[in-house]
C-alpha positions as CSV (number, residue, x, y, z in Angstrom):
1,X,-6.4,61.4,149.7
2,X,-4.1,63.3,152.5
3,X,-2.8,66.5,153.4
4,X,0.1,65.5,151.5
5,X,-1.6,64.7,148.1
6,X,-3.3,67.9,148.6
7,X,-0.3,69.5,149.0
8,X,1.0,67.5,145.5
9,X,-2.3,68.7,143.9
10,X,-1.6,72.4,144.7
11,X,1.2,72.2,143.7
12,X,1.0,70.7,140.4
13,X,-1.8,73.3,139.6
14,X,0.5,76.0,140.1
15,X,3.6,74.5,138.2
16,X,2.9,71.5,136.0
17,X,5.9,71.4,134.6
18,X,8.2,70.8,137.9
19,X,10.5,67.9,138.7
20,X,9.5,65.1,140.9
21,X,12.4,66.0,142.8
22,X,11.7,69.4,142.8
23,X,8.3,68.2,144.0
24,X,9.7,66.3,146.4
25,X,11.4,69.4,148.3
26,X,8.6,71.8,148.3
27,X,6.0,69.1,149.9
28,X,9.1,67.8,152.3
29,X,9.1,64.1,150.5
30,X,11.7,62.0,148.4
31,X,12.0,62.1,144.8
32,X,10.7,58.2,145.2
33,X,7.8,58.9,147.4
34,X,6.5,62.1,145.5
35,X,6.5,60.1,142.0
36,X,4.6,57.1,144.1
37,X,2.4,59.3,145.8
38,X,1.3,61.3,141.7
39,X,1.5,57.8,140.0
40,X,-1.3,57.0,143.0
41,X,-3.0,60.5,141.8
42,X,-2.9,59.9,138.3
43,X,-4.0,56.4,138.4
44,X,-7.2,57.6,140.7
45,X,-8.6,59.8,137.9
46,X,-7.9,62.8,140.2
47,X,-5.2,64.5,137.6
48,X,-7.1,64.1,134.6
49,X,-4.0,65.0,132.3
50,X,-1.2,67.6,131.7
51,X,-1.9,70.5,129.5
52,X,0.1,74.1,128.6
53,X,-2.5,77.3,129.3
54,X,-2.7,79.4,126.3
55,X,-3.5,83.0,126.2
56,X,-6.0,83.6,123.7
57,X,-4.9,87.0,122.7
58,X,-1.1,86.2,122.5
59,X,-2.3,83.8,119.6
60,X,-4.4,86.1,117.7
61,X,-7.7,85.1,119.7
62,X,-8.2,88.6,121.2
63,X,-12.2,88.2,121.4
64,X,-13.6,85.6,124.0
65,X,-17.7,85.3,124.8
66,X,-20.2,83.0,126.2
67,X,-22.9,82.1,125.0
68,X,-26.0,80.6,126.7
69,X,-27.8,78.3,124.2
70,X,-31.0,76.3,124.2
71,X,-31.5,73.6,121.8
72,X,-33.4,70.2,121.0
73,X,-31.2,68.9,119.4
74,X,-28.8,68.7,122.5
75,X,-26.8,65.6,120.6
76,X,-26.0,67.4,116.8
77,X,-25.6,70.9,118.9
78,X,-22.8,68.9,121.1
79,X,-21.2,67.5,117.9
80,X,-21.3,70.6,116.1
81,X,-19.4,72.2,119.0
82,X,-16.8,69.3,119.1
83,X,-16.2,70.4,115.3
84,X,-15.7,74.1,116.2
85,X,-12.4,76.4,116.5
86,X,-14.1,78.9,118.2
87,X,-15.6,76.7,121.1
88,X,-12.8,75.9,123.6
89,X,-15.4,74.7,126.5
90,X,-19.0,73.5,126.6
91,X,-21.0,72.9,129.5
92,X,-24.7,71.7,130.0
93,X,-26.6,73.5,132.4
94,X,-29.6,73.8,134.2
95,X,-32.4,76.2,133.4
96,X,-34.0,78.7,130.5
97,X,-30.7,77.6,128.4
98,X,-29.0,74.3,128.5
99,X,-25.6,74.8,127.4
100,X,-23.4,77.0,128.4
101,X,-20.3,77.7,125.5
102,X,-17.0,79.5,125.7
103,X,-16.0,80.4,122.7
104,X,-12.7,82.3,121.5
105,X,-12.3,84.4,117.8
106,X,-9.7,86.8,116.5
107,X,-12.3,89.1,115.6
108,X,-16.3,90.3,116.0
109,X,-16.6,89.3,113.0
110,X,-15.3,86.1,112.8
111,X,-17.2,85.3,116.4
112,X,-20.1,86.9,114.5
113,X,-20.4,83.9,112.1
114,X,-19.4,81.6,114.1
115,X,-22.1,82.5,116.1
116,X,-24.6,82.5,113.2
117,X,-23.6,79.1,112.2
118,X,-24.7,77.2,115.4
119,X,-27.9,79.6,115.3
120,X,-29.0,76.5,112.9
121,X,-29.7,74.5,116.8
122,X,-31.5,76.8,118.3
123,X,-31.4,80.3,120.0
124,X,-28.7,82.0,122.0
125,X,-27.6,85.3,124.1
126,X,-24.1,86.3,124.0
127,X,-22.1,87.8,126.7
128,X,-18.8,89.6,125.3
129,X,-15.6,89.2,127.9
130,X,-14.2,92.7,128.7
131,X,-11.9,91.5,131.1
132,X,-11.0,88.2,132.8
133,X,-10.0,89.5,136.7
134,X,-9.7,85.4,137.7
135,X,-8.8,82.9,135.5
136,X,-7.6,79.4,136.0
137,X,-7.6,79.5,139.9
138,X,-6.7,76.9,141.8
139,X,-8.9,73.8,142.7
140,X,-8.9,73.1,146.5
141,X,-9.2,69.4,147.4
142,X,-11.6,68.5,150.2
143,X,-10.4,66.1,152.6
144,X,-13.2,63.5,153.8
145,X,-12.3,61.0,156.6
């Protein structure tokens, strides 16, 4: 990967939706040369695929939390999660917990029994968002040589 992929990868972060030619202009290549150099991305692994960001709230999901879980039964708790509305990301972690869930509700009380539901695994401690300052930034590629 080059400055100019990086450039492509910025780029398509920010507006996922553009043109290969209007690719092309903002990173100073052809239409041709842009679509060689994402094809090149894609087939990498590095863009893993093309997704639309929702807004929780705007879709009746007002209520967003984390919760930091410990289980032993890391497996059924994964599945269970897989099954979920509510969980939107799940991450295994290091430390007292090991999972880390995002989880989105339309209301306390729907999180509530979500909540109680996957209490069935093992223990948690929820954290309630107030406000989300930063979200979705940008991933900055490191060049090695």
């Amino acid at each position: 990967m080059d400055q100019l992929d990086k450039e492509i990868l910025l780029v398509l972060q920010e507006k996922g939706r553009i043109t290969m030619t209007e690719l092309g202009k903002e990173v100073l290549l052809s239409q041709p040369a842009v679509t060689e150099r994402v094809r090149r991305i894609e087939e990498k692994g590095i863009i893993d695929h093309y997704r639309a960001v929702v807004k929780a709230e705007k879709v009746n999901n007002a209520v967003t939390a984390f919760l930091l879980f410990h289980t032993k039964t890391c497996e059924h708790f994964v599945d269970a999660c897989s099954k979920s509305n509510e969980v939107v990301e799940l991450h295994r972690i290091s430390g007292q917990y090991n999972f880390l869930v995002k989880m989105v509700s339309e209301t306390l009380h729907t999180l509530e029994t979500a909540i109680n539901e996957m209490g069935t695994f093992g223990d948690s401690t929820t954290l309630i968002v107030l406000s989300s300052p930063i979200e979705n930034k940008k991933i900055i590629p490191i060049l090695k040589n």
